[in-house]
N, C-alpha and C positions, 0 to 999 in steps of 0.2 A: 736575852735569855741568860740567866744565871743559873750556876750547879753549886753546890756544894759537896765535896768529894770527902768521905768520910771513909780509910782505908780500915775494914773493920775485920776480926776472925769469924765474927758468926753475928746475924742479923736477923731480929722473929720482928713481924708486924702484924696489930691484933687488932679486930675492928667489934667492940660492942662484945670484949671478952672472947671470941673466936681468933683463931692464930688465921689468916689468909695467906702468909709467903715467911718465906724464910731462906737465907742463903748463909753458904759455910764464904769461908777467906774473900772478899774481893773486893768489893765496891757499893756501900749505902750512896745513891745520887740524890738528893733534895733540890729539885727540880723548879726556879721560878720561871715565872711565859710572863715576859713584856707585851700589854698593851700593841706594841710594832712590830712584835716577833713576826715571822712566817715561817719558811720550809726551809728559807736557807741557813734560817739560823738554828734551824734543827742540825741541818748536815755539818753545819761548821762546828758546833756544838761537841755532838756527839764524837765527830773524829778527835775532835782535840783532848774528852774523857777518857777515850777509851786506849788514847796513844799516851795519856800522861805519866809520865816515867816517876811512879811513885812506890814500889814495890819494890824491895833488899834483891840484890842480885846476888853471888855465890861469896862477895869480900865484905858483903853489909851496906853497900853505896845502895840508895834509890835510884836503880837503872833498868828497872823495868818497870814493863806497861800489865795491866789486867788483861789483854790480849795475849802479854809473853805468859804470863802465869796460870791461863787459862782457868780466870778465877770470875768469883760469880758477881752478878749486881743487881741490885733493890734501887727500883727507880719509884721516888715518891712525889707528886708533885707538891710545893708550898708555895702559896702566894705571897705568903708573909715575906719572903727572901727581898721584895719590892716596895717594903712599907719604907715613909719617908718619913722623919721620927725631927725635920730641922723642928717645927712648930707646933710645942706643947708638949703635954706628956701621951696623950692619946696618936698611934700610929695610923698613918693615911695610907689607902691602898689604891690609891686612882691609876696608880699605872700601870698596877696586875693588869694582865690579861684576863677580859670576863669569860666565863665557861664557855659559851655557845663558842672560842675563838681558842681560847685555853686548852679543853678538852681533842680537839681533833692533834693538837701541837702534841702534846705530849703523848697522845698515842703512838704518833710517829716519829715520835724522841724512842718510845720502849722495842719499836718495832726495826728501826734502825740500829741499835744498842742489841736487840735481839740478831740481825742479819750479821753484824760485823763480828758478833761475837763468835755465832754457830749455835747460837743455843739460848732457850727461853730466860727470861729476864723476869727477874721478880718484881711486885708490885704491891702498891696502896691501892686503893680505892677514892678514887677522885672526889673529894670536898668530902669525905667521911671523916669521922673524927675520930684517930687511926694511934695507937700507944705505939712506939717503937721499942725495943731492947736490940741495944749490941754491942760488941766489945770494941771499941778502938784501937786497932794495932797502930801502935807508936807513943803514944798518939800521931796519929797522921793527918791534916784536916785541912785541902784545898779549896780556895772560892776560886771559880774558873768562868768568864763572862763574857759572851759574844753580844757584839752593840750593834750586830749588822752592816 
């Protein structure tokens, strides 16, 4: 399972022109599910995002976590995070996770990211073909990877 951690001020996600979610300061997650994923690498997953000490503390250092700041997150899933690009220019996606296995994983990515939080979690629309806008504070922009 791979994330990509994108510390953002404000996040709109629009599917077919309609806005579906939007969160103000905290956390866009770009969400890949390995082919091997399961539940644990949800849980190990999610604590390590939601603990990562990426957010200015009171001297400017990154010393807190989206838990300390009580700020928000947009969890999307992409498969693409998993494309294997050694061979050719066209990218191979055999090791996503297919939906029937993909889909229930990342419910319980949003659902646990919801529990730890205290509070609803924003979202994409699974394999919809979903525009994002947001702003990058920092830029700030973590790959963060549990191999199980």
């Amino acid at each position: 399972m791979k994330a990509v951690l994108q510390r953002v001020n404000f996040c709109e996600l629009h599917v077919g022109g309609d806005k579906i979610s939007s969160i103000g300061p905290g956390l866009l997650i770009l969400l890949g599910i390995h082919e091997k994923d399961n539940e644990t690498s949800v849980e190990n997953l999610v604590s390590k995002v939601l603990k990562m000490r990426i957010f200015s503390d009171d001297n400017g250092k990154m010393n807190k976590s989206v838990l300390d700041i009580m700020g928000e997150v947009m969890v999307v899933s992409q498969f693409t995070l998993y494309a294997d690009t050694k061979k050719g220019n066209r990218p191979s996606f055999i090791e996503a996770a297919r939906p029937e296995k993909a889909i229930p994983l990342y419910e319980l990515f949003k659902k646990e990211c919801s529990q730890q939080l205290g509070k609803e979690v924003a979202s994409g629309i699974f394999g919809a073909d979903m525009k994002i806008t947001f702003l990058n504070d920092g830029p700030v922009t973590i790959i963060v990877e549990d191999k199980g």
